[in-house]
N, C-alpha and C positions, 0 to 999 in steps of 0.2 A: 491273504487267503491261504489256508492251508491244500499244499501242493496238491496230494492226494481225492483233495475234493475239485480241483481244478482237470484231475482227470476224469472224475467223475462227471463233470459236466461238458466234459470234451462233443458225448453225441448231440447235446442239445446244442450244443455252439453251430456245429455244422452238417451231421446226418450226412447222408449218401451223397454231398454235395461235390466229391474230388473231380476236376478234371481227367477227364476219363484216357486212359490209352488209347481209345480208339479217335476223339476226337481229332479236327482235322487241323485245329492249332491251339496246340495241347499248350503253348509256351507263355510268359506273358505278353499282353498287348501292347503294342507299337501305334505310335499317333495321338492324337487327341482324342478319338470317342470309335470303341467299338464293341461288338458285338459281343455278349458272352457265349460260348459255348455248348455250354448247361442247360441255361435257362432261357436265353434270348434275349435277353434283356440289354439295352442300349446301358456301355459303363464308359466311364472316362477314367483314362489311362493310369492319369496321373493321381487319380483317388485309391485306383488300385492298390498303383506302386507304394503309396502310404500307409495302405493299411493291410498289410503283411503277403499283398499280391491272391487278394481274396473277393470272389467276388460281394459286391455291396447288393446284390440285390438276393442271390441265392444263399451264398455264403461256400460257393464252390472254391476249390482251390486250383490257384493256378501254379505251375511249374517255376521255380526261382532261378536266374542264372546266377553262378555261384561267384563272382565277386558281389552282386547285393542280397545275397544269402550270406555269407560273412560281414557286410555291413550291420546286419538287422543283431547277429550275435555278439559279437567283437564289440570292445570300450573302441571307440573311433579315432581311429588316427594308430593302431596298435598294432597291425596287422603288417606283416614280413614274409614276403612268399616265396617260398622255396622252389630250387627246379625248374622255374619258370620256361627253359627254354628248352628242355627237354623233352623229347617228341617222337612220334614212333619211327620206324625204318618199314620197308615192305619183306618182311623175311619170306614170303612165298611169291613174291613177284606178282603180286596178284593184280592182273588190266586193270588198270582205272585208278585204283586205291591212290595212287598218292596223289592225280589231279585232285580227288575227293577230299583226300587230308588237306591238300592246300586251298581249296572253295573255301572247305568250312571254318579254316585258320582267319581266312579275310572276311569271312561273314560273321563268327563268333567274337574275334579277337582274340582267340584261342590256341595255344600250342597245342591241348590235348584237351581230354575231356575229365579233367581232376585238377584242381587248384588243389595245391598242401602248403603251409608254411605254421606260422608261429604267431600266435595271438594271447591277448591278455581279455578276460569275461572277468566283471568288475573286481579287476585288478590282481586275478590268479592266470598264470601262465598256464598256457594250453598248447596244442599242436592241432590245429583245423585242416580236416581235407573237405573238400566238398565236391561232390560228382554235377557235372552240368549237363542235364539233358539234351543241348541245342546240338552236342559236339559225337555224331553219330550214336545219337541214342544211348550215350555214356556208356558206350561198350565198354569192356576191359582191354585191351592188346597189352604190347610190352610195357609201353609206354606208361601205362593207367598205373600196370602192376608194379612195374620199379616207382613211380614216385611214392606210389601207400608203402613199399615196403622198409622204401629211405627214409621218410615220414616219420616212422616204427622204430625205425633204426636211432633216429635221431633225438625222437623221443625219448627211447630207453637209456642214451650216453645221455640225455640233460636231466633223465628222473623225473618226465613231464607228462599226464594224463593224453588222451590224444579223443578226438571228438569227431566221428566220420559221418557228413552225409551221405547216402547211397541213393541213387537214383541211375537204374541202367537196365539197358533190352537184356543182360549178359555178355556173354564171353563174342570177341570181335572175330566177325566169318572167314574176313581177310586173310586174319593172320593165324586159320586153324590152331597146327597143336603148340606154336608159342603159347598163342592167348589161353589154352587151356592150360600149363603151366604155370599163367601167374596166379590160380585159384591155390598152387602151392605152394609158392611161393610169397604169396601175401600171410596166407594161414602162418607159413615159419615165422616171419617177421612180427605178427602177432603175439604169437606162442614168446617169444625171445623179451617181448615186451611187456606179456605176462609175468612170466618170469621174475621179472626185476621189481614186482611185486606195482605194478603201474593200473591207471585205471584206463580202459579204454569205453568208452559210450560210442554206440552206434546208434545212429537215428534214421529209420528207413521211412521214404520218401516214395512217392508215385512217377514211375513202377519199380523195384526193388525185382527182380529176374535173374533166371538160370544161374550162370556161374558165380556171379556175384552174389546170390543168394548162398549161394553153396560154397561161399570162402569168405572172405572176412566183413559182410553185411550180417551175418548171424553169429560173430565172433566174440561182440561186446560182453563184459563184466554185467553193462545194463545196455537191451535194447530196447527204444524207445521207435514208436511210430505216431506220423501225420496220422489223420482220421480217413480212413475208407482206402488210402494207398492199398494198389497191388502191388502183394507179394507174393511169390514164387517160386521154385524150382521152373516148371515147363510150366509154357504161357497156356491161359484158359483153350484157345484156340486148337491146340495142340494135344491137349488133353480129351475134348469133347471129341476128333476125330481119331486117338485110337481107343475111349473106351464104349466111342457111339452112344454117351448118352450127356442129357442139357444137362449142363452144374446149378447146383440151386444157389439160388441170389445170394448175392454176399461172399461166396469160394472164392477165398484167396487175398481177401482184402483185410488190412486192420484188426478188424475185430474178429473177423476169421481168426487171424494167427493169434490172437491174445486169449480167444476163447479154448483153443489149442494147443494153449502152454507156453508159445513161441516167444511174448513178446512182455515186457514185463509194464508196459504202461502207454497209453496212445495217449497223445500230447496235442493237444490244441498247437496251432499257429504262433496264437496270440500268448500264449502261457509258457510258449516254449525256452524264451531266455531265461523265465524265473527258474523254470525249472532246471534245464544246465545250470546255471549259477548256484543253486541250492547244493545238488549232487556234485558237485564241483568244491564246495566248501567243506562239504560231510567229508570228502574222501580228501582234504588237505591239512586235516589233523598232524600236528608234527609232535615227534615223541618226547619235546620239552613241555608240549600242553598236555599231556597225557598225564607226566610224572606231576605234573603241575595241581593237576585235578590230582592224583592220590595224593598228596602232600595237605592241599588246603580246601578240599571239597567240607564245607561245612556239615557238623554234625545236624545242627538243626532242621528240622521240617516247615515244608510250605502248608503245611496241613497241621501247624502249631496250635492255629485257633480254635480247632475241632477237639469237640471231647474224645478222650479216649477210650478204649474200648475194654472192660476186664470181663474175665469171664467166672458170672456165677455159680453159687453153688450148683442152683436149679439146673442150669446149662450144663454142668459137669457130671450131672446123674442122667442125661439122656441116652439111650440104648445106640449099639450100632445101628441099628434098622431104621431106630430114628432118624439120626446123622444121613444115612441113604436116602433116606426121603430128601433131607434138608438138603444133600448135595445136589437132588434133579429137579430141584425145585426152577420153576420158569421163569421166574422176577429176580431170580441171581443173578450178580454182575457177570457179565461173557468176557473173554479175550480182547475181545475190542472195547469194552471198559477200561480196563487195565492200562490198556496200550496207552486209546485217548488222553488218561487222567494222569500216567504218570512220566510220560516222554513229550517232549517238542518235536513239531514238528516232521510228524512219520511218514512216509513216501512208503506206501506200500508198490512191493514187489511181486510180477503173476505169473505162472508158469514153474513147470517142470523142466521144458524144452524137450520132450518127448511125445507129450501126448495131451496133456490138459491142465487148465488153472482150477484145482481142488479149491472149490472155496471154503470148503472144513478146516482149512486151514489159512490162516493169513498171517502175512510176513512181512518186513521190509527193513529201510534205515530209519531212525531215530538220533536223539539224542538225551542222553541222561545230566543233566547241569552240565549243557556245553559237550557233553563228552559224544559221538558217533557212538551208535550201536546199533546191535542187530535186536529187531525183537521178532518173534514167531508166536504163536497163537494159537491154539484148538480154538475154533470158536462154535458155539453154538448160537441158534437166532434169538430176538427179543420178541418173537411171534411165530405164529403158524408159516407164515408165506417164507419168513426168513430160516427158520427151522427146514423147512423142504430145501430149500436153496443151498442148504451148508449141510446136508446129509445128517442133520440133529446131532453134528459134531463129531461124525462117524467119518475119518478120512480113509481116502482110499491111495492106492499105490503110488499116483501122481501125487498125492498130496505128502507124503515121506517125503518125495524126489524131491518135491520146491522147499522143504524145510531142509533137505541137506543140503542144498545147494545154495540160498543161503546161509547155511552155517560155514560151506565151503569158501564165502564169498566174504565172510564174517573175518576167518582166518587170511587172507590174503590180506586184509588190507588191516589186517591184528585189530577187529573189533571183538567187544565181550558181548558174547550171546544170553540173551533172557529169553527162556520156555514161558508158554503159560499152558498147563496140560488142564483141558477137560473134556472128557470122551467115554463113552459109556463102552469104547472096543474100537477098533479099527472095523469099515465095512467090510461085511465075509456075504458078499453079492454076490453072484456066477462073473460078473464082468473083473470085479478088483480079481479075483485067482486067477482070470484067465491075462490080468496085467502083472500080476507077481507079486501079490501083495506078501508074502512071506520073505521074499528076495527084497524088497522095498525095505519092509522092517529091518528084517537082520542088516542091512545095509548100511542104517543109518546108527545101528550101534555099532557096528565095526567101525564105522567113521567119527561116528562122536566121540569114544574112546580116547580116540588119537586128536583132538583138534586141539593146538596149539594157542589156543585163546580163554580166556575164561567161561565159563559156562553154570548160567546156574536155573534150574529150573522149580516150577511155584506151581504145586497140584491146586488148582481153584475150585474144585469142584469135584468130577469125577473123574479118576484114572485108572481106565479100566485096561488090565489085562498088557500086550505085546503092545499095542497101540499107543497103550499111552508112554511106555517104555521107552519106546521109539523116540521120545523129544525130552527122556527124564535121563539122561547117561553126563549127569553133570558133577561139578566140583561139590557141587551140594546140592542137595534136594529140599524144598521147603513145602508146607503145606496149610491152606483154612484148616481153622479148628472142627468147622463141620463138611471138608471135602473129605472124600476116600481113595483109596488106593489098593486095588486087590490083584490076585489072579487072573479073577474075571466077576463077574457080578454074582451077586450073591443066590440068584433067579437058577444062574446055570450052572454055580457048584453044587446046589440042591440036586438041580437035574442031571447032573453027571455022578456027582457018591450017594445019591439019599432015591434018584431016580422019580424026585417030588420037585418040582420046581416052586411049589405052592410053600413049601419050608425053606423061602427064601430068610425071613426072620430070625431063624433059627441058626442058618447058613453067614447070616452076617454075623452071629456072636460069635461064633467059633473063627472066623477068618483071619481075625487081629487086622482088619482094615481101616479103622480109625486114626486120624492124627495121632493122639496118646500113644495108641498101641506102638504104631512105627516110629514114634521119637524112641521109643521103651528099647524097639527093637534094632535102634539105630541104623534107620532104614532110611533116617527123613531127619535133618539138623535144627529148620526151627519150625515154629507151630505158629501163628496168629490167631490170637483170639477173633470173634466176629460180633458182630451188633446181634442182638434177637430177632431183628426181620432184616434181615441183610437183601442190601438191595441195590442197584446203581444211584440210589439217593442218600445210601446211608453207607455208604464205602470208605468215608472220608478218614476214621481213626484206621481203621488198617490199612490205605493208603500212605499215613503217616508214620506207620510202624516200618512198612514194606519198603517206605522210599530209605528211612535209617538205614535199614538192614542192606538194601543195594550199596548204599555210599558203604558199607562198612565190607562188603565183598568184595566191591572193586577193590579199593584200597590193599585188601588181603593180599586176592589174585591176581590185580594187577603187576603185584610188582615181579609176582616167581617168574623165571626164565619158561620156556615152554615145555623145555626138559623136567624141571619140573611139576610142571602143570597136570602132565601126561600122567607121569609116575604118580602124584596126587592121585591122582584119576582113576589109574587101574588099581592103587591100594586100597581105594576106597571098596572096590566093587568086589576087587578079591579075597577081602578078608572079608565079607558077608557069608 
C-alpha cells in the first residue's frame, strides 16, 4: 500500500482512541486479563502485547516500554545499547529524589528514562533512542540529555540516520536549571548532526510536553506522530487556568499539530515500521547509485505504448484567450496527477512549522526510476469540495514556507527538485498579508536562487503572476502547450492599464503569455504539446514526453558541481 494513503487512513484505523494522560494506568497491561481504560472493555494482556499494545476492542493506544518499542522496529536480534548505565546524580540535593530514582530503577529495570544504542530496520543501520514513560514520566534531567546528545554524537562520527521516540511530562523538577540546560544542549548535538548532512526522524508519542517539546522532539528533518498523542509546550491544564477559558476538543493532539504545520504525517501503529523503513531507504541513497542512474537511466518511456501526441495545425491557430480558457479548464490534470503518474511511491510531507499545512500546495519524497526526489505541487481540486479545500490553488504564505522547506530539505540530503506550478496568483486575503505573504514569496526566490541541487520546474496549467514565481526559480523552466504564464491575469492587467477588466481578451493578446510566446522569448526551455481534450485519462503521450525529458535533465544537472548549478541559475535569470 502506498505510504501516503496509509496516513490517510490513520483516523479511520483509530480516531480519538489514545490512551489519555490523565488516565489512571496509562502504561501497558500486566496479568492475564484487564481492564481497558477507554473503553471498559475486559482485554487480555497478552493479545495486547501482540498486536502493537492497542486496544482490541476500542482501538485505543496504550503506552510502549521502550525495550518492546525497539523490538516491534528493529530486524531482531540487532539491537546494541549504548549507555546503559549511565544515570542521573541529584545536582540540587533535592529530598527524596534519589530514593525515587532507585524505586523506579527496580520497578522499570531502568537506569534512566531513555534507552539509545544502535540498530539495523530491514538491514539499514540506524541509531534508536526511545523515551519510556514508566521512568518518571520520561522527564528529561542530565541524564536523558547526555545520552540523546552522545547518541548525536555518535551518530554523526558513524554517518548514521538517528530515529527518536519522545514520549515525556518535560523537563525534570528535581533537577531545575540542569534539566533546563539539556533542552540546549540536545538542540547542539542535533544541530552538529545536521550538519554532517544526516537524517534524523522524530516520532512523537503520548504525551510529547514542555521542554522536550521545545528541544529536540520538534527537531527532526521528518516528524512523525502516533494518532491523537498530546503535544505541547505547557500542559492543557495549565493553560485553561491562566487564560480561563475551556480548549476546544482536539487542542494539542496529533492532528491539532499537523493541521498547524507542525508535523508532517501521523502514522498509524500498525503502519509505522513500513513507514521508517521506506524513509529510511529514500534517505540511503549513496552517491555511486546516483552517478549510476545518470550514467544508465534508460532513454526509453514507460508510456512507449501510448500514442503520441503532435500538435495540429488547427491547435496552433488558437488565440491567447483561448489557451486561458483551456489552461482553467476543470477536467485538466492537477499536481497530483503528475506526481501520482510519474514518481513511485510518494510520502507526502505537511507543514510549514510555523503556522499551517497550505493544502494549495502539496509536497514530499518520491522517486524518479529508483532515484529519491523531492516533488512540490500547486494543486488545484478535481471538484467543488476539493477546489474550497486547496484555496482553487491560490497558496498562501504557509504554503511558500512548506515548499521551501522542502526544497531546503531537498538540498541537505542532495535531492533534484520538480515544481509543478498551477495557480491563478498567490492568495491576496486580509489573513495571508497579515502572514507576510510578500516576505513568503520573496523568500523562496532568494532561496531557490541559491539551492545547490537541481531544480526544474513544469507550468501545467496556470502561472499566474509572483505566486507562481515563487516555485519557478529553476535550472529551466518548462511548459503545456496550452498553460500560461503572465504578470498576472489577463482580467487584472485590463483593469490596471485599460481600467476594463471586461478587455480581458484583448489583454491576453498583447501579454506574450503563451507557451510559444515565452519559448520565443526564452523565458521557458521546452514546450509539450497536449491531446485536444486533455484530461487525467488522456495525459499518457505527454507523460511519456515529460518523463524523457526528466531522465535527460537529471542526467544534465546532475552531474554539475553545485558551484555550478548556482551560477547556471543566476545566469539564467540575469541575462533576462
Amino acid at each position: 500500500m502506498n505510504l501516503d494513503n496509509m496516513f490517510k487512513k490513520t483516523r479511520q484505523m483509530v480516531g480519538k482512541n489514545y490512551i489519555s494522560l490523565n488516565s489512571s494506568r496509562p502504561e501497558g497491561p500486566k496479568g492475564l486479563l484487564r481492564k481497558c481504560n477507554k473503553c471498559g472493555g475486559a482485554i487480555i494482556t497478552e493479545d495486547v502485547k501482540k498486536a502493537h499494545y492497542i486496544c482490541p476492542k476500542c482501538g485505543g493506544y496504550f503506552r510502549i516500554p521502550a525495550y518492546r518499542r525497539i523490538e516491534m522496529v528493529a530486524d531482531k536480534g540487532t539491537f546494541v545499547e549504548w549507555d546503559k548505565e549511565l544515570q542521573t546524580e541529584n545536582p540540587l540535593n533535592y529530598e527524596g529524589y534519589e530514593e525515587k530514582i532507585e524505586a523506579l530503577q527496580e520497578k522499570t529495570n531502568l537506569k534512566e528514562a531513555i534507552v539509545t544504542g544502535k540498530a539495523k530496520i530491514r538491514g539499514n543501520d540506524v541509531v534508536l533512542g526511545v523515551c519510556d514513560g514508566r521512568f518518571l514520566m520520561a522527564s528529561m534531567g542530565h541524564a536523558v540529555g547526555e545520552k540523546i546528545a552522545r547518541a548525536f554524537e555518535r551518530a554523526a562520527e558513524e554517518k548514521l540516520p538517528v530515529i527518536l521516540f519522545a514520549c515525556s511530562g518535560g523537563a525534570r523538577m528535581q533537577e531545575g536549571i540542569v534539566s533546563l540546560m539539556q533542552m540546549a544542549k540536545t538542540s547542539a548535538a542535533i544541530k552538529r548532526h545536521s550538519d554532517a548532512g544526516l537524517l534524523y526522524i522524530s516520532v512523537l508519542t503520548d504525551p510529547t510536553t514542555g521542554g522536550v517539546t521545545a528541544s529536540f522532539a520538534m527537531l527532526g528533518d521528518i516528524i512523525l506522530a502516533e494518532p491523537n498523542a498530546l503535544i505541547g509546550f505547557a500542559g492543557p491544564r495549565v493553560i485553561e487556568q491562566t487564560i480561563g477559558q475551556k480548549l476546544p476538543e482536539g487542542f494539542q493532539r496529533s492532528e491539532f499539530l499537523m493541521e498547524h504545520g507542525f508535523v508532517d504525517a501521523i502514522v498509524a501503529r500498525e503502519a509505522l515500521n513500513d513507514t521508517l523503513s521506506e524513509l529510511i531507504e529514500l534517505h540511503a541513497q549513496k552517491e555511486t547509485e546516483i552517478e549510476s542512474f545518470r550514467e544508465s537511466c534508460p532513454e526509453e518511456s514507460m508510456y512507449n505504448n501510448q500514442e503520441d501526441c503532435t500538435v495540429s495545425e488547427e491547435r496552433k491557430k488558437l488565440t491567447a484567450w483561448e489557451r486561458v480558457k483551456i489552461s482553467r479548464e476543470k477536467k485538466r490534470p492537477t499536481g497530483m496527477d503528475y506526481i501520482e503518474s510519474l514518481f513511485d511511491g510518494f510520502i507526502e510531507f505537511h507543514g510549514d512549522r510555523c503556522f499551517s499545512d497550505d493544502k494549495a500546495i502539496a509536497g514530499g519524497i518520491a522517486r524518479f526510476h529508483g532515484m529519491p526526489v523531492t516533488v512540490i505541487a500547486q494543486v488545484k481540486g478535481r471538484n467543488t469540495k476539493e477546489n474550497i479545500e486547496r484555496n482553487f490553488g491560490m497558496p498562501s504564505p504557509e504554503g511558500y514556507r512548506k515548499s521551501l522547506r522542502l526544497m531546503k530539505q531537498a538540498e541537505k540530503f542532495r535531492r533534484p527538485v520538480i515544481c509543478f506550478v498551477d495557480t491563478p496568483g498567490a492568495f491576496c486575503g486580509l489573513e495571508a498579508e497579515e502572514r507576510g505573504q510578500g516576505e513568503a514569496i520573496a523568500r523562496n526566490l532568494y532561496e531557490m536562487s541559491g539551492l545547490k541541487v537541481p531544480v526544474v520546474s513544469i507550468v501545467i496549467g496556470e502561472g499566474g503572476s509572483g505566486g507562481a514565481l515563487a516555485m519557478a526559480v529553476a535550472d529551466e523552466v518548462w511548459m503545456l502547450e496550452n498553460s500560461v504564464y503572465s504578470i498576472l491575469s489577463p482580467e487584472g492587467f485590463a483593469s490596471i492599464l485599460w481600467k476594463n477588466s471586461g478587455k480581458a481578451k484583448e489583454a491576453a493578446a498583447v501579454m506574450k503569455l503563451t507557451a510559444s510566446d515565452l519559448k520565443q522569448l526564452g523565458i521557458v526551455e521546452n514546450v509539450f504539446p497536449e491531446p485536444c481534450q486533455y484530461t487525467a485519462d488522456t495525459m499518457y503521450p505527454v507523460l511519456k514526453l515529460m518523463e524523457i525529458k526528466l531522465k535527460s535533465f537529471m542526467k544534465k544537472y546532475g552531474s554539475m558541481k553545485a558551484e555550478e548549478l548556482t551560477d547556471h541559475r543566476y545566469r539564467r535569470f540575469r541575462d533576462m
